[in-house]
N, C-alpha and C positions, 0 to 999 in steps of 0.2 A: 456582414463584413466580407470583402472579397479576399479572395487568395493573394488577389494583385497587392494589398495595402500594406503599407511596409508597415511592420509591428513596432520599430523603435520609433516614428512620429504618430502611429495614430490615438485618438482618445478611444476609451476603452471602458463599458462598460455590460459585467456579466447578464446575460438575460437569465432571467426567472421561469420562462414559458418552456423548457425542453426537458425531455425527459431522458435526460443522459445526461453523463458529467464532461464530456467535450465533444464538439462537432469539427469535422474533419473540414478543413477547407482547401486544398487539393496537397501535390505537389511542392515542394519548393527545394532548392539549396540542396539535392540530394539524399535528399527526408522529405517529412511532412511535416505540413501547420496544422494546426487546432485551437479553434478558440473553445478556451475553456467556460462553462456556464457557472452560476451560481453558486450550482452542489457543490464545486470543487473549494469553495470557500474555507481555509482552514482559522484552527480554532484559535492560535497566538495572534492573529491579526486579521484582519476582514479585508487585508490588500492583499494575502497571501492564496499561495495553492498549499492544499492539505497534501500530505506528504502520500498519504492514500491511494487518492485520486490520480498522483501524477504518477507511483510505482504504478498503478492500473493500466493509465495508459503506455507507460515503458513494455511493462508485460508485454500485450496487445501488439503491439509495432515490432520483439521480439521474437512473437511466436508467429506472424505475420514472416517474419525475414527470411526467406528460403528455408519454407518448410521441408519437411523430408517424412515420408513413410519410416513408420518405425524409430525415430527418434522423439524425446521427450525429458522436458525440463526438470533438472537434478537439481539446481540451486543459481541463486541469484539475490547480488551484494549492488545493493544502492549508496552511491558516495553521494552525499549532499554538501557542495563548495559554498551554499551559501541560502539568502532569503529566497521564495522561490516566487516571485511575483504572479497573481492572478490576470496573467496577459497571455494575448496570445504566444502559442509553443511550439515549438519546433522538434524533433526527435527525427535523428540519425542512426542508423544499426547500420552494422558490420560483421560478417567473419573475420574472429582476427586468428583462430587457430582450425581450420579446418580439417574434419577428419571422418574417415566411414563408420564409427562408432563412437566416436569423442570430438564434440567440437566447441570449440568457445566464441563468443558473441559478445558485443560490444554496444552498448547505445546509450546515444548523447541525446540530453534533455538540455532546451538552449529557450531563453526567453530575453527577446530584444540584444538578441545576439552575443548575448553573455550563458556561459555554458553555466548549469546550476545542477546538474545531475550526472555522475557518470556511471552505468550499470554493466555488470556485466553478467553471464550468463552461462552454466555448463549446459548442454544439451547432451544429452547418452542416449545408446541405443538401448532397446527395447528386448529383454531377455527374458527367458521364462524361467525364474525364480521360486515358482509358487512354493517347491519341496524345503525351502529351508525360510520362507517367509514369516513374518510375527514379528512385536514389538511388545515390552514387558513396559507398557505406560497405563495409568489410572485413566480408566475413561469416562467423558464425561457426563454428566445428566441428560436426557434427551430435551430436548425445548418446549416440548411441554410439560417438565415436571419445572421450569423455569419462571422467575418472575420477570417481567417485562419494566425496563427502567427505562427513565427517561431522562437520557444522555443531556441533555440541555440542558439540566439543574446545574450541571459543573462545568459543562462547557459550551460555548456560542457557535456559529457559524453553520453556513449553509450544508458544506461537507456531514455536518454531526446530524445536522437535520434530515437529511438521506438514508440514515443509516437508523434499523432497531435494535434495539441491544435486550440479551435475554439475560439474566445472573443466575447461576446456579448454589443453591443452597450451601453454605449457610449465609452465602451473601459476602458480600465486598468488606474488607475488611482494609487499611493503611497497606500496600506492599504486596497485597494478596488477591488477586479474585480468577473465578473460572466461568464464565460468559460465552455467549454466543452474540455473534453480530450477524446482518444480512441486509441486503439492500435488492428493490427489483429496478436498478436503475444501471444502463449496461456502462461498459467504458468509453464506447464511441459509438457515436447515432446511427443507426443505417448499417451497420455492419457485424458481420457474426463473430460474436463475441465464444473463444474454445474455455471451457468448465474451467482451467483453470488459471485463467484470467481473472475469469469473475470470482473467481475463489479467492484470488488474493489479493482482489483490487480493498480489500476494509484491512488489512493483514498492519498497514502502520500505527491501525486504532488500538494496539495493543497497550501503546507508549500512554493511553489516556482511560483504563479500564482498571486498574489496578494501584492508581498513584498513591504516591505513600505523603504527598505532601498538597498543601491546598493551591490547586496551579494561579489563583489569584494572589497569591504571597511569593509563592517561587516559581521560576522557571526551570524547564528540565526537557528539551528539546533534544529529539537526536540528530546527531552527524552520519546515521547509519544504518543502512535495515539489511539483516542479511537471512535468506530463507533455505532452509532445506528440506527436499520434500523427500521420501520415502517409495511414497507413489501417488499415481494419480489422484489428485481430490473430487470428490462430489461438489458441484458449485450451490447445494441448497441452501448452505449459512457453511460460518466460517466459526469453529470453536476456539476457544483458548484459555490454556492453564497457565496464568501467568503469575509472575514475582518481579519484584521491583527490589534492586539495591541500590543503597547511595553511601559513596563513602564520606569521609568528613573534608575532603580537598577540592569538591568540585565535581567527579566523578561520578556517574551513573550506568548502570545496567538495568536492561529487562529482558527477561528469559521467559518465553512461552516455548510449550509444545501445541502444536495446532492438529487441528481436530477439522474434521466431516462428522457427515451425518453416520458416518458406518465406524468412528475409531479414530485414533489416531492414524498424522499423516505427514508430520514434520515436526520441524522447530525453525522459530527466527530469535536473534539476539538484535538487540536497539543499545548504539552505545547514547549515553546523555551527559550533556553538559548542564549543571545544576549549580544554580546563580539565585540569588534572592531577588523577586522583584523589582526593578529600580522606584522609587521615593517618587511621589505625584506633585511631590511639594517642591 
């Protein structure tokens, strides 16, 4: 597909042969396009993008947007306005508060011209903390004292198929599990992908590691990923010590601390809207 092709008329289907989860196709609108492949295939729907795949590529276009020596990314809150089609994508960054040590960043995910994501971004500068550094959190099994599951038992799509999943002892329980995920597949083809990109391009697969209900009977989707890191991660696999709540009105949470290969290294919260299946009949 060329750059030139407008994305609201053309037909569209993901290719299977690449080994990344979106190919850049130049230019456009004051962003860039990408057609998304296969991998980005998310699990509620096989016409969808995994929410994953597309924070991956938001990252990536963020930490791309007028970089700066010595600064590096404190947190970033994904608002999802709605279904996020697997079509070609477009993503816009912005400064919207600039500053020499604190600055905030802005970036629109837009597919066939309807906005579907909107992110945003603290960037801080870079200080030498070491003397008062630590964090008092349980850390997790290494990945090889882990069992290797296979994600696809409970849920479909191309996205799930990209990605291994480790579970750390005593294993997944309703509400409850501590897992490692990894993928060797970058965010965009041809381009250097910074650690921690690739670190939290799996970071929305939290919402499907831990479910406390059978996602073929209910639905429990979030409207929201929001991450904070502590410091730099390791991009060798992504941990997480995750919980699942759901109240009795419809409401849901999921609370992970996230994890590298050396310890603790954040937290993200998923808020969810939790609906019963609708009836096939």
């Amino acid at each position: 597909m060329a750059a030139s092709t407008s994305p609201e008329t053309a037909e569209f289907t993901p290719r299977e042969n690449v080994d990344a989860y979106f190919v850049p196709l130049g230019e456009h609108d004051g962003g860039r396009l990408f057609e998304p492949t296969i991998h980005v295939q998310g699990a509620w729907n096989e016409a969808e993008q995994h929410l994953a795949a597309s924070a991956g590529l938001i990252v990536h276009e963020i930490e791309r947007h007028e970089p700066r020596e010595g600064m590096q990314l404190a947190k970033v809150t994904f608002d999802v306005y709605g279904f996020i089609p697997l079509r070609p994508t477009h993503v816009r960054v912005r400064t919207i508060r600039p500053g020499r040590t604190i600055e905030l960043v802005e970036a629109e995910f837009s597919v066939d011209g309807r906005l579907i994501i909107v992110a945003r971004a603290w960037r801080l500068s870079v200080q030498d903390s070491s003397p008062v550094a630590g964090a008092d959190l349980e850390p997790l099994p290494p990945m090889n004292e882990c069992e290797r599951v296979d994600m696809g038992q409970m849920w479909p799509g191309g996205f799930i198929r990209s990605v291994e999943r480790f579970d750390a002892p005593p294993g997944y329980v309703p509400g409850r599990n501590r897992t490692w995920l990894r993928t060797d597949l970058p965010s965009v083809l041809g381009e250097e992908i910074s650690p921690t990109t690739h670190f939290l391009c799996v970071i929305d697969g939290a919402n499907g590691i831990a479910v406390r209900v059978d996602p073929r009977e209910w639905m429990f989707p979030n409207v929201d990923l929001t991450v904070h890191l502590f410091r730099r991660p390791d991009p060798t696999a992504t941990g997480f010590d995750t919980t699942v709540a759901m109240g009795e009105s419809g409401l849901g949470v999921t609370m992970t601390t996230l994890h590298d290969i050396h310890g603790p290294v954040g937290r993200i919260a998923q808020s969810l809207t939790v609906r019963e299946m609708p009836s096939k009949g």
